[in-house]
C-alpha positions, 0 to 999 in steps of 0.5 A: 760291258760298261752297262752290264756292270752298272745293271750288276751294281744295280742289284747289289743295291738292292734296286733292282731284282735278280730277274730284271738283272738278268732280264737287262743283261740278256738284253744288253748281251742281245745288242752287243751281238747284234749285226755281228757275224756268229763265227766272230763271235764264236771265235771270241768266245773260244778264246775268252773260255781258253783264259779260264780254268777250273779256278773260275768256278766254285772249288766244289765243281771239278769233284761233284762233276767227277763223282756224278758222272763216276756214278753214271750221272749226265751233267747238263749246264742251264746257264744265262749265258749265251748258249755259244758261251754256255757250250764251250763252258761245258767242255771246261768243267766236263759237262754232258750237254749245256743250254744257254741263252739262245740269240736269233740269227738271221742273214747269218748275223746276230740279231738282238732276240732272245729266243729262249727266255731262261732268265725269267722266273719260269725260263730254266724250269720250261728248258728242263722240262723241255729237255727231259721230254725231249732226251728221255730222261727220268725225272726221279733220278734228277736233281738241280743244283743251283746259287741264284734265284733263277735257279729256285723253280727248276729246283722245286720242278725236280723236287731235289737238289741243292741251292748254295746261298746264305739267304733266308729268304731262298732257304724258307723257298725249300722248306719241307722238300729234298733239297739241301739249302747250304753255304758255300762249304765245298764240303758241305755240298759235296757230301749232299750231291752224294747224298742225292746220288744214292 
């Protein structure tokens, strides 16, 4: 854990980029798992997500995941944490499905490989995609929504969505497209995610 904090406070500082962030803490994620029994680790994971509430997420996630799926959305979590955590996150916050980090286990133990790449810049864009295929889903009536870098190509990908930031850099990234590019007024993005539903 030590490590992870020093990689986050790397980025703070500008040292390093949100991929390689990400990059480095999959990697560090990946050795913390290795040689360890899943149902230990899934058992943690249980317990740590039972600490949560809806409290730990953005104000705004209850209400958009509420109205969505009153409007017959399915809500699908693409997050980069491990795919174990990601799935009892999504019962949390009352999502459909949830795609994570994928670790290889081999021997019935973790072994230190990502087999899923969601924290390149192209990583949660080639899961969407393979989600869609996959699951039939109509890719008109999708958007994304997303707070990070990682997030920018699967947004460009659905060609609506929205992106919570304050950065010029990212908002410049969606100029011309459906995409709402907005603070963090819970307002603000529930009144978008309505909009993108109609």
């Amino acid at each position: 854990i030590a490590f992870i904090d020093e990689i986050i406070a790397l980025y703070k500082l500008g040292r390093i980029s949100y991929l390689e962030t990400s990059e480095r803490g999959a990697a560090e994620i990946g050795l913390m798992l290795s040689r360890k029994s899943p149902e230990k680790i899934y058992e943690v994971s249980k317990k740590f997500v039972g600490t949560l509430s809806l409290n730990n997420f953005y104000s705004y996630t209850k209400p958009v995941i509420s109205y969505l799926k009153s409007v017959g959305y399915k809500i699908v979590l693409v997050t980069n944490e491990p795919d174990f955590l990601a799935e009892d996150l999504k019962l949390l916050i009352g999502a459909d499905d949830a795609i994570g980090l994928d670790f290889e286990i081999k021997n019935g133990e973790f072994t230190n490989r990502v087999e899923n790449y969601l924290f390149s810049k192209f990583g949660k864009v080639e899961i969407v995609k393979k989600y869609i295929q996959e699951n039939e889903v109509e890719i008109e009536s999708s958007f994304a929504m997303g707070d990070s870098e990682g997030d920018i190509e699967m947004i460009k990908f659905l060609k609506r969505g929205v992106m919570v930031t304050n950065s010029n850099e990212m908002r410049k990234q969606f100029e011309g497209m459906n995409v709402f590019v907005l603070s963090r007024g819970d307002e603000e993005v529930i009144e978008a995610v309505k909009t993108l539903a109609l």
